[in-house]
KOLMAR-533767 format. One record per residue: z, x, y of N, C-alpha, C in turn. Coordinates in steps of 0.1 Angstrom, whole numbers, padded with zeros to 4 digits, always signed. Each point is the difference from the previous one (the first is absolute). Example, Ala and Ser with C-alpha at 12.3 -4.5 7.8 and 13.67 -1.06 7.14 Angstrom:
BEGIN
+0078+0132-0057+0000-0009+0012+0000+0009+0012;-0007-0004+0011+0000+0009+0011+0008-0008+0011;
% end
This chain:
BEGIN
-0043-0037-0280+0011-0001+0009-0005-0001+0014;+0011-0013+0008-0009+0000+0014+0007+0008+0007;+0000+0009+0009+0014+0008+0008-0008-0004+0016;+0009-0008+0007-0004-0002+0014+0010+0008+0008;-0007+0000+0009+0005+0012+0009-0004-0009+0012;+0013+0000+0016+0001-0005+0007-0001+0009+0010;-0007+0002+0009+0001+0010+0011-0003-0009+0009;+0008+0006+0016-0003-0009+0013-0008+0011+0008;-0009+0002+0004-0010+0010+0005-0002-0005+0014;+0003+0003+0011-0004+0000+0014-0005+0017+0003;-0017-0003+0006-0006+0010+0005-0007-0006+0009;-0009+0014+0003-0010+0000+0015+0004+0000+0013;+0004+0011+0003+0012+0002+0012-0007+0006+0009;+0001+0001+0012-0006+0004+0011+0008+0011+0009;-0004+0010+0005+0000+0008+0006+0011+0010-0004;+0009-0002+0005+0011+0013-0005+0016-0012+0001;-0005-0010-0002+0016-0012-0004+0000-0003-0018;+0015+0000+0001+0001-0003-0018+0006-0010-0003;+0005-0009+0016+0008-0012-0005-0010-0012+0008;-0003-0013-0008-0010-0007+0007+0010-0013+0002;-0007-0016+0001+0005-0006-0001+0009-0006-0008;-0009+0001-0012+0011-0004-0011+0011+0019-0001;+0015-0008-0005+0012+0010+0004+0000+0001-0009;-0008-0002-0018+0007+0002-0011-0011+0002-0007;+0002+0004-0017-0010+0005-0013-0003+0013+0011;-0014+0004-0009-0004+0015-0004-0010+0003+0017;+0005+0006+0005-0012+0001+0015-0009+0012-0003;-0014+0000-0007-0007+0013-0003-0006+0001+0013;+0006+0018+0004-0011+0007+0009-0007+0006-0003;-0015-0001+0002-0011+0002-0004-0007+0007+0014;-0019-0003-0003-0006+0009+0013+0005-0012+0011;-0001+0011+0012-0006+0011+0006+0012+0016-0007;+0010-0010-0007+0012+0015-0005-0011+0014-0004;+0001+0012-0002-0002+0009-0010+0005-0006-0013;-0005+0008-0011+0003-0005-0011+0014+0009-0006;+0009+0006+0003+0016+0006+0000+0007-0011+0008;-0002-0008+0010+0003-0010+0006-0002-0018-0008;-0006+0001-0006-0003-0012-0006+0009-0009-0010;+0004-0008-0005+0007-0008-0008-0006-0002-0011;+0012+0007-0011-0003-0005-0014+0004-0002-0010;+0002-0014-0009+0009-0001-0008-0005+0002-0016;+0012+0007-0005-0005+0003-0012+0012-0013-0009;-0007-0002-0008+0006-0012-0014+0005+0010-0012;+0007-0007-0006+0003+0010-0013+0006+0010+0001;+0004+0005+0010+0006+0013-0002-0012+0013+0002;-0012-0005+0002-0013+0008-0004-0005-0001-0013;+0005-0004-0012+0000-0002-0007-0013-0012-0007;-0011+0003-0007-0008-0012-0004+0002-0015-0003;-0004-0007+0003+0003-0010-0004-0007-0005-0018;+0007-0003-0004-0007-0004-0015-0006-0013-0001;-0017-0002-0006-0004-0011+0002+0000-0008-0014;+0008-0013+0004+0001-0010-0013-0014-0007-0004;+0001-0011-0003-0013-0003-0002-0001-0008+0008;+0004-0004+0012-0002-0003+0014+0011+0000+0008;-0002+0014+0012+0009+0001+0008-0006-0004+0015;+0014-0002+0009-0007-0005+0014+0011+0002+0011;-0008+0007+0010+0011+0004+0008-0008-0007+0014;+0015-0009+0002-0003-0010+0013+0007+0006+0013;-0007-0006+0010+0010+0002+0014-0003-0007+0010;+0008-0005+0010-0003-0006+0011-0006+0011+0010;-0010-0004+0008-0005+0011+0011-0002-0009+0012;+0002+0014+0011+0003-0008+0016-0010+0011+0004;-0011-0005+0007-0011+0007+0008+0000-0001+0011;+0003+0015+0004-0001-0004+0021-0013+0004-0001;-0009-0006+0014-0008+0000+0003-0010+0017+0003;+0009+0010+0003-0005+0010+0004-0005+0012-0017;-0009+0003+0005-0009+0007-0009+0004-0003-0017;-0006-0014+0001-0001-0002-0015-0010+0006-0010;+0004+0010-0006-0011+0010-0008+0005+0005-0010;-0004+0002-0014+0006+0011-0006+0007-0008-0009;+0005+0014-0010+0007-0004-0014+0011-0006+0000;+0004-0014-0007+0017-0007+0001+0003+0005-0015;-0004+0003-0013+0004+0001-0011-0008+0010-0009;+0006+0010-0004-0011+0006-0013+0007+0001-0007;-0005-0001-0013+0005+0005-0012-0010+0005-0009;+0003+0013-0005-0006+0011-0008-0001-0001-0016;-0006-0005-0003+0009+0006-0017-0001+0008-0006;+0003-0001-0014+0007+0017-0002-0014+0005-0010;-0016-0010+0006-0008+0005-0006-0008+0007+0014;+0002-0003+0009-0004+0001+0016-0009-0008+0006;+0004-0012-0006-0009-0010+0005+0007-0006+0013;-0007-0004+0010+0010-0006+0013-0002-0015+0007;+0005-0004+0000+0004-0016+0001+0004-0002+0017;-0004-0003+0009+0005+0000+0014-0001-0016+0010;+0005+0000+0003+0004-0018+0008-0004+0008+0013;-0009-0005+0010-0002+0007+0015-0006-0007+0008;-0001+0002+0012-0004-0005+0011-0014+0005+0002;-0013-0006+0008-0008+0008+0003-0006-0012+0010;-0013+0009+0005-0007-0006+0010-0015-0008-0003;-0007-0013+0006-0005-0007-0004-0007+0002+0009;-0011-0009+0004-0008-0005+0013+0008-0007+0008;-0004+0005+0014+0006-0007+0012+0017+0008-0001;+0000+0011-0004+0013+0010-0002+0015-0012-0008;-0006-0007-0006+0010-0012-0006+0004+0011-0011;+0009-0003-0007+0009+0006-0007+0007-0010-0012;-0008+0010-0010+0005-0010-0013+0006+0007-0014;+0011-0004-0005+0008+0007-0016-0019+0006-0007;+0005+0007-0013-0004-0002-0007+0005+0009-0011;-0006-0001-0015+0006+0006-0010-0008+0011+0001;+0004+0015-0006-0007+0007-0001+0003+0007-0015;-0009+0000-0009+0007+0006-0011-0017+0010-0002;+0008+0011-0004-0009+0018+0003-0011-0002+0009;-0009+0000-0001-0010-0005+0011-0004-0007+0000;+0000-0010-0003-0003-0015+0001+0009-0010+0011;-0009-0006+0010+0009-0007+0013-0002-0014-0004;+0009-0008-0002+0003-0017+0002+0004-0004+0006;-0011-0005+0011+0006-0004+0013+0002-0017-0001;+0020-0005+0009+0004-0012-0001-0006-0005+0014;-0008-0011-0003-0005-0005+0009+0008-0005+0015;+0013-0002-0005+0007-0008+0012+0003+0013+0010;+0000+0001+0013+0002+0005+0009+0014+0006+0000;+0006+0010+0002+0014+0005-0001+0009-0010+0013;+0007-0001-0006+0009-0015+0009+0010+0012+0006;+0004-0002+0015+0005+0009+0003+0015-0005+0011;+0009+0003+0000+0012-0004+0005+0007-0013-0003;+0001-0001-0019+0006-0008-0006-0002+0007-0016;+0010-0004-0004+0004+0004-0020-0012-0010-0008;+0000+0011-0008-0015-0001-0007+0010+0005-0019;-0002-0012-0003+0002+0005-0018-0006+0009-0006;+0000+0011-0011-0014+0012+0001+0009-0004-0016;-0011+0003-0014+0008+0004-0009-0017+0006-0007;+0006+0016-0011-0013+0004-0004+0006-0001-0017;-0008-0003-0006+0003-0001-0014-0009+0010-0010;+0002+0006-0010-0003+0009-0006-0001-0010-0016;-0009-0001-0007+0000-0008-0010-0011+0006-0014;+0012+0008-0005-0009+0005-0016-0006-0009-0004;+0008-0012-0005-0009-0013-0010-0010-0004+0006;-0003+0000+0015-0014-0004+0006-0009+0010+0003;+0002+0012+0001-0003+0011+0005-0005-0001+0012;+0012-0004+0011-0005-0006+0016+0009+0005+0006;-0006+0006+0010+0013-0003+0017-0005-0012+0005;+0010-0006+0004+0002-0010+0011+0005+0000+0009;-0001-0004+0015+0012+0003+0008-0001-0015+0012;+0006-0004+0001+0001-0010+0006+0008+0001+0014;-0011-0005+0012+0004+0002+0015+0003-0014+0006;+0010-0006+0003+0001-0011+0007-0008-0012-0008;+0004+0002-0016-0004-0015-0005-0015+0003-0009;-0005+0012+0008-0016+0002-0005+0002+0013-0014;-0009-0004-0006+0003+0007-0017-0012+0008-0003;+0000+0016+0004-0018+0004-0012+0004+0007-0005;-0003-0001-0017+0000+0008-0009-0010+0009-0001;+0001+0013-0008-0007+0003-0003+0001+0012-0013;-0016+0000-0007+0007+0006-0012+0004+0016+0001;+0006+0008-0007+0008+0011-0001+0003-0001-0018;-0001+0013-0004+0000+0003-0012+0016+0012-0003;+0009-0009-0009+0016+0005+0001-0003+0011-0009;-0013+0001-0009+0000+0012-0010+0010+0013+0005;+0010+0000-0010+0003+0015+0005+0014+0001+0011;-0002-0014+0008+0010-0001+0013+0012-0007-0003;+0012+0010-0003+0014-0001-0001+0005-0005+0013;-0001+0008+0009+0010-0001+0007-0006+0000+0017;+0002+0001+0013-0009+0005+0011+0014+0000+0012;-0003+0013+0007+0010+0002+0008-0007-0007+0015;+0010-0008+0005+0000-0006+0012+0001+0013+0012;-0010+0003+0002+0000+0010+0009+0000+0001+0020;-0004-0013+0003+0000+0002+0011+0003-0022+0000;+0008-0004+0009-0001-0016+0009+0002+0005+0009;-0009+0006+0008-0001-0002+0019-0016+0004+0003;-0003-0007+0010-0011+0001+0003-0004+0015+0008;-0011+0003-0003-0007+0015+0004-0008-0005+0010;+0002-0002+0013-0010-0004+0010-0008+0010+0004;
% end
């Protein structure tokens, strides 16, 4: 069973403002905040999400330019394995997605595109035993083993700068 999930995610906020240009969807405040100050949405109720034999939770994302860093997605499952969509730093301080599943980093080559909507969708797939997560058109899988993994709670979409 496929269950898509639609989120509109606007983060990366600057200084101590919570309304930017765009006047609509989700405005996450993130760093320079404390973390009791920060923005965070929970799915489900808090509640796990159950994995079919390929689930995929998509969203549109808007990047402002100021401190692009840090976690946009985790999910845990209910073996404690962790699955994370993030920002990080490259050469020449360029800034690029990547997947992160337990310690293992997959970095997406394209440069993080910044003050324009970017398609993001991450997919969870028993029958292949793969995450995939697709940034702006670009696709890396990679393998993950569902042994055991029912379900995985969406625990954090905002970035941890």
């Amino acid at each position: 069973m496929k269950i898509k999930v639609l989120l509109l995610i606007i983060f990366i906020v600057s200084g101590n403002t919570i309304y930017g240009n765009n006047e609509y969807g989700l405005f996450i405040k993130a760093y320079p905040s404390s973390d009791q100050d920060k923005t965070s949405l929970v799915l489900e109720n808090g509640k796990p999400v159950r994995l079919g034999k390929e689930t995929t939770i998509s969203f549109d994302m808007y990047v402002r330019a100021d401190n692009v860093f840090g976690v946009v997605f985790r999910a845990i499952t209910n073996n404690k394995s962790n699955i994370d969509f993030a920002f990080t730093v490259g050469e020449n301080l360029r800034r690029y997605p990547m997947l992160v599943i337990n310690e293992s980093a997959y970095l997406i080559t394209e440069e993080v595109k910044c003050e324009e909507w970017i398609p993001v969708s991450i997919t969870f797939s028993k029958d292949k035993n793969q995450v995939s997560i697709v940034y702006n058109d670009i696709k890396i899988s990679e393998n993950f083993s569902f042994s055991g993994q029912q379900c995985a709670n969406v625990i954090r979409t905002v970035p941890i700068q």
